[in-house]
N, C-alpha and C positions, 0 to 999 in steps of 0.2 A: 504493500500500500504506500502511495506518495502522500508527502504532507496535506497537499489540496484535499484531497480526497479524503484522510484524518480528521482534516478541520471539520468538512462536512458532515462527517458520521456522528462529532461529538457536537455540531448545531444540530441537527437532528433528535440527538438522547437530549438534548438539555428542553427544546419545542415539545418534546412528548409530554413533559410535567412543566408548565409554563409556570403557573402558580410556586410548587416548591423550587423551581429553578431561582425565581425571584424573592421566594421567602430566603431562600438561603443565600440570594448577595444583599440583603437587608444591612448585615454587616459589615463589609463592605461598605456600601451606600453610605450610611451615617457615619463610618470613620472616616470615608474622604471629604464628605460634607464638612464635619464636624473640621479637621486638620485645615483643606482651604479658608474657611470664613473664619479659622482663630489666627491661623497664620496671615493673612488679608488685614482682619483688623489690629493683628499687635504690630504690623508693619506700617499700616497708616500712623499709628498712634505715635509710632517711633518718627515717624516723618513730619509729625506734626510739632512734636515737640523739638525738632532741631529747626524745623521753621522759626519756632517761638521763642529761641533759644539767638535764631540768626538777626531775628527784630528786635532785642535786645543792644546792639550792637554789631558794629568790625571788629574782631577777633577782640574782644572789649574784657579790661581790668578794670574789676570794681575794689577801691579804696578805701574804708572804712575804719573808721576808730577804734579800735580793741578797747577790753575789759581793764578794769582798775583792781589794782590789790593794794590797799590799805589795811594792814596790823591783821593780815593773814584774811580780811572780807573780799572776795572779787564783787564790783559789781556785775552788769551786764554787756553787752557788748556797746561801746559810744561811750564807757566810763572816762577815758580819756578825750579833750577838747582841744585837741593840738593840734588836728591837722586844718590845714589851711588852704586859700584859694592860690596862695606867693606857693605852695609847694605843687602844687598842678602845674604854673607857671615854670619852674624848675624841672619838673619832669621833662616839658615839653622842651626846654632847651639840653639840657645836662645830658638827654636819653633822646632824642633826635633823630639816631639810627634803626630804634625802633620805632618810637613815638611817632603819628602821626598827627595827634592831636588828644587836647585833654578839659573837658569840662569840668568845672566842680556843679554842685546840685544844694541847695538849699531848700528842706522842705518845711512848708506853713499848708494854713488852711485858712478858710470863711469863706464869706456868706457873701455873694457878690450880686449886684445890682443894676441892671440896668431897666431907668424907667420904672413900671410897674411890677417889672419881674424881676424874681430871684432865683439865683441857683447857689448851694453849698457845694463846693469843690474845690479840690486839694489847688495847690499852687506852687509852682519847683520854679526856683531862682536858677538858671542856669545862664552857660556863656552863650560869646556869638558860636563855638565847636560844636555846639551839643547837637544839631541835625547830623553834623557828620560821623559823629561817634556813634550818635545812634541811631544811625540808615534812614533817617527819618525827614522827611524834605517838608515846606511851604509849599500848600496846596495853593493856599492864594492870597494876596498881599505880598509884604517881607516878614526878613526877618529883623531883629533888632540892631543896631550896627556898636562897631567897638565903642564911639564914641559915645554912647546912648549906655553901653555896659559900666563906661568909664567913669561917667560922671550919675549914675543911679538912674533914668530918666525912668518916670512913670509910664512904662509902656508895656506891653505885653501880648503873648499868642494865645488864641484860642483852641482845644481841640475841639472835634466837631459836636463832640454831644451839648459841649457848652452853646456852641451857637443854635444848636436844634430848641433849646430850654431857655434861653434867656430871647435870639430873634428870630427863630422862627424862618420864614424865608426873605427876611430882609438882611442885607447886605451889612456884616458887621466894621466891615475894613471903615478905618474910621471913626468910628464911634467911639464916645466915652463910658466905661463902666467904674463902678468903684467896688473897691473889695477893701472890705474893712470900712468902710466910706471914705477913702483915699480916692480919686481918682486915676485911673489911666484909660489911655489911649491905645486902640485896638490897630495893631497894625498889621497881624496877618492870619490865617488859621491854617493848622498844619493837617497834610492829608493824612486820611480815615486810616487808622491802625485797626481799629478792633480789641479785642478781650484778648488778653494772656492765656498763658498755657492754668495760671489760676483764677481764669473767671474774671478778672477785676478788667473793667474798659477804661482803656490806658488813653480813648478820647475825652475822658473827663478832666481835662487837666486843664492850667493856666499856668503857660511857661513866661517868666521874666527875668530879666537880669537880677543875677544873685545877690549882686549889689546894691539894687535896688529894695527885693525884697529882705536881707539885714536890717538895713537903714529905714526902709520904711515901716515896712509890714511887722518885723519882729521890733526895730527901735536899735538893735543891738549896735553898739562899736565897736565889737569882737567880730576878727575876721575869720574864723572858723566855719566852718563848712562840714552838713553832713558826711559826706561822700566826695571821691571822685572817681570822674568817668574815666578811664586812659584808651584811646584806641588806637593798636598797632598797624603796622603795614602788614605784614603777615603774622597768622598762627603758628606758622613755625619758630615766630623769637620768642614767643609765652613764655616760656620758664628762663632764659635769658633775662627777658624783660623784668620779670618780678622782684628777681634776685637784684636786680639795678636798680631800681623805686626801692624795694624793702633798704638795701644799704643806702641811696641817697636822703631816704626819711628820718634814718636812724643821724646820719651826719647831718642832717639841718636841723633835729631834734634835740643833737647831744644825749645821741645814745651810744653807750661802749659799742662797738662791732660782734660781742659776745651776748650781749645783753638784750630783752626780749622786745621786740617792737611794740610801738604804739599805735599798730596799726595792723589791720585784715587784710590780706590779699585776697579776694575770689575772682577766676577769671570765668569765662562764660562754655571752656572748654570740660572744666571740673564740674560746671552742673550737667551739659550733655551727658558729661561721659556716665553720670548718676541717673540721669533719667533713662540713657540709653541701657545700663546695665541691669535696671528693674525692669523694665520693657522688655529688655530680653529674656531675662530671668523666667518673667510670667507668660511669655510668649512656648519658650523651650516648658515648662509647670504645664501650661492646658495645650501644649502638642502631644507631649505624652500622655495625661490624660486621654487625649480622642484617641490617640494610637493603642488606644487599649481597647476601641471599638472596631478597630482592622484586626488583632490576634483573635478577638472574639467570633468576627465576623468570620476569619482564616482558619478557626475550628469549628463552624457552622460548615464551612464548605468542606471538609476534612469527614465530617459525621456524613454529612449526604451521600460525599462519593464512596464511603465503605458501603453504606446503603445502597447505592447505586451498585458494586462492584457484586453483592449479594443479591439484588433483583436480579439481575444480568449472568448469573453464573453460566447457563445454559449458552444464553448468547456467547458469551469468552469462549465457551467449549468448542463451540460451532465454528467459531469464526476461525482457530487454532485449528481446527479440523481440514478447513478448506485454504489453509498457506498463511495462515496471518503468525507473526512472530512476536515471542515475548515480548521484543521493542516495539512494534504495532503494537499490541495491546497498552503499552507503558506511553508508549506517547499517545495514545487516543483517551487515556480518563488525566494523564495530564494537560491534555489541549482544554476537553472539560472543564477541569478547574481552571486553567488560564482563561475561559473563554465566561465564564461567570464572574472570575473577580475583575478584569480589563469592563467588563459593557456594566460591574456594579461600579466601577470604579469612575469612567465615564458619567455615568447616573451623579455619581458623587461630585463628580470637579462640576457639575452643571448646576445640581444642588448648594452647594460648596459658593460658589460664584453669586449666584441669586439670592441667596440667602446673607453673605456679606454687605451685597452693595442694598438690602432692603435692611440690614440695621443699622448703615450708613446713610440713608434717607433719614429714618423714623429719628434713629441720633441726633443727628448732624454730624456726625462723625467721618471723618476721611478713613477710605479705603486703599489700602494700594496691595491689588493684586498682579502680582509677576508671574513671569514665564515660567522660573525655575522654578518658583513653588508647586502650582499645574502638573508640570512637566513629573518632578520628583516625586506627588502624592500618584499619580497615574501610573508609574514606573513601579513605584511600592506595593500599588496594589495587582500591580502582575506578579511580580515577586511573592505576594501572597499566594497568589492562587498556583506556583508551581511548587513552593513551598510545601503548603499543607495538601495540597495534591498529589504530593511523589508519594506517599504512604501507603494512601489508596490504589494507585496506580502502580505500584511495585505489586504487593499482594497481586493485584489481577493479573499481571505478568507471568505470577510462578504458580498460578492455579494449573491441577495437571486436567489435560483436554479430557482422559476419559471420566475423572472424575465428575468434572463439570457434564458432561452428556449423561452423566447417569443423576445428575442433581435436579431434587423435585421441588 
């Protein structure tokens, strides 16, 4: 017997019992289902999160003020008040090779007014840098210029939620709002970011010179500064880079070279690589899980074909009777089981597929289904089916002919 002809005889025995043929790649079915739409959606998610991760910043250092210990108490992290906007300015000349640019960020709040309306929303003092450092452009208007940062001007950007809640569809460039009952001058609103990777909408904001909000907003004459932003030319200098801020802070600081900074480094590479190694984690967690519904499925098809290999005794007899050879008989209830878990497995990458991108609708959630994933569950579930097929398919091989012809 030729292969064609193999394949035929065992679509043949599998069409005889449609029903159990299909009850028994049910297993099958649901573990490819099950592996594509987990694997689909832990890949979106990972993709989603280095998006969120890329809108944060160019290869971006985040600066902040470390914990205080006083007579053995730390406090919390920002216990220290030392870092400053003159050491942002310092980075950007001192460290140049990698630096491309560096904002500091001053954060307030209130209740801001224009006219009849109000909106309560946060308010970040930053430089003329800070679009660049953090990929974020003027949608329309400007931005605020040095000399405006220089001397404090009451000016400021809107993001878009603020303009949707304070005008509405009238043109804010221009206008005056106050916050705090301060006045400024609206100069431009920056385009639509959207919600973080945690929910919060990062268009709620009212960006001004830092210097402005100090001196206005907070009153202060301390030139401290929550944060700073640093944004390199490549990811490849990061650890470079750090290690050059962390010793130039300590030497503006008058801190020993031994002695512990006054400051947090986190860059934006150290959170990926966290969200991607949970993502993965849980991604590899519920692929095995589902692949526990292909060895399940892969012992469903294993039960049927001894079943099968015992209905059929007489048929095996007959067939060995009229020239068909152990290997004929070995590859025809192996073709069987290849040919059940390949068309459940089929069944499955369709199921698999439709079912991701329909809890990426109802979610909102981004999907990212690939070739190799497809590709590799569809391959697995051949593998299956020669697998737990050979078992069945051996025994029928070494049944003897006359025994079979005398079997009732």
């Amino acid at each position: 017997m030729n292969l064609w002809m193999i394949f035929k005889v065992a679509l043949r025995a599998i069409a005889r019992n449609k029903t159990r043929s299909l009850l028994t790649a049910l297993g099958i079915i649901v573990g490819i289902a099950a592996v594509i739409a987990v694997v689909s959606i832990g890949q979106g998610a990972s993709t989603m999160m280095v998006n969120e991760i890329n809108n944060m910043g160019s290869n971006l250092i985040m600066v902040f003020p470390a914990s205080r210990n006083m007579g053995g108490v730390r406090s919390g992290s920002g216990g220290f008040q030392t870092l400053t906007a003159d050491d942002g300015i310092a980075i950007t000349k001192d460290i140049s090779h990698y630096v491309k640019a560096v904002s500091p960020m001053v954060r307030t709040s209130g209740q801001i007014i224009y006219q009849e309306k109000n909106w309560a929303t946060q308010v970040q003092g930053v430089s003329v840098d800070y679009p660049a450092v953090r990929n974020w452009n003027i949608g329309q208007g400007i931005f605020f210029s040095d000399t405006e940062q220089r001397i404090g001007s009451r000016v400021c950007i809107l993001g878009t939620t603020v303009v949707e809640n304070l005008f509405g569809d009238d043109d804010p460039i221009g206008k005056v709002i106050r916050i705090r009952n301060m006045p400024f001058k609206v100069l431009g609103v920056m385009e639509h970011k959207g919600s973080n990777a945690m929910g919060q909408d990062q268009d709620d904001v009212i960006l001004a010179p830092y210097t402005t909000v100090k001196r206005v907003l907070q009153k202060s004459k301390f030139n401290n500064v929550n944060m700073l932003n640093v944004s390199l030319y490549s990811l490849d200098d990061m650890d470079a880079a750090k290690k050059e801020i962390e010793a130039l802070i300590k030497q503006r600081h008058k801190i020993r070279p031994s002695g512990d900074p006054d400051v947090n480094l986190i860059d934006t590479t150290e959170i990926s690589n966290t969200i991607g190694s949970v993502s993965k984690l849980m991604t590899i967690l519920l692929t095995t899980v589902a692949s526990i519904s292909l060895v399940v499925g892969g012992i469903g098809i294993m039960n049927i074909m001894l079943v099968s290999v015992t209905e059929r005794t007489r048929e095996i007899g007959l067939r060995m009777a009229i020239g068909a050879t152990p290997s004929d008989i070995l590859l025809q209830f192996i073709a069987e089981s290849m040919v059940l878990s390949t068309v459940g497995g089929l069944i499955g990458v369709a199921l698999g597929v439709v079912g991701a991108k329909t809890v990426g609708n109802l979610q909102n959630w981004p999907i990212l289904i690939t070739t190799s994933s497809v590709l590799v569950s569809f391959l697995f579930s051949a593998m299956v089916g020669v697998f737990f097929g050979f078992y069945p398919a051996l025994r029928a091989s070494r049944l003897n002919p006359i025994d079979c012809l005398r079997y009732e």
